[in-house]
C-alpha positions, 0 to 999 in steps of 0.5 A: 500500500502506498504512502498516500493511501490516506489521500486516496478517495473511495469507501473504506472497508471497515469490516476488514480493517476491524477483523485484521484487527481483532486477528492481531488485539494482542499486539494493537492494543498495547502498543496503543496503549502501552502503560496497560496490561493484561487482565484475563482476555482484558486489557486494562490502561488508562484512558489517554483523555483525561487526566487517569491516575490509576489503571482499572476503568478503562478496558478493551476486550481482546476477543471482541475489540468492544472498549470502555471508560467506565468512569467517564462512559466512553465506549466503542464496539471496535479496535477502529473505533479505539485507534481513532479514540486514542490518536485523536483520528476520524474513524476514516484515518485510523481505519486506514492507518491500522491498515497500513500497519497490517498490511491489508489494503483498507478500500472496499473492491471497486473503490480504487 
């Protein structure tokens, strides 16, 4: 995939993108999330947007890519979703920066 895939125009493919994802949680999330750790098939961090002492109300599931903030009710159904939360991104961005970073070409067929 190109450097200026981001630039590219056409439908992402976000279904893709997320089970790419979710194949590889294990390593996505904590690189996204690096002060967290493993908590049975949970991983547990802080929340980067906003001022979080402590770990524990903040959780992805790895299985199924669903997170929380249980304190402050930030949540997302996918690691698409978290990505765009974490960096700041649109979904669009982070679909396709997770992508890149896959190595799966983050474009519905037909949108090229």
């Amino acid at each position: 995939m190109s450097k200026d895939a981001s630039a590219r125009r056409g439908r992402i493919d976000f279904a893709r993108v997320n089970s790419a994802a979710l194949s590889n949680a294990r390593c996505i999330v904590p690189a996204l999330l690096p002060s967290g750790r493993l908590d049975g098939d949970e991983w547990v961090a802080r929340n980067p947007q906003r001022q979080d002492r402590r770990l524990g109300s903040f959780k992805i599931n790895l299985n199924t890519g669903k997170w929380a903030d249980f304190a402050t009710g930030d949540r997302g159904t996918d690691l698409v979703s978290l990505s765009a939360f974490v960096t700041g991104k649109s979904q669009r961005e982070a679909a396709i920066s997770l992508a890149q970073s896959l190595g799966v070409d983050p474009f519905e067929e037909g949108a090229r």
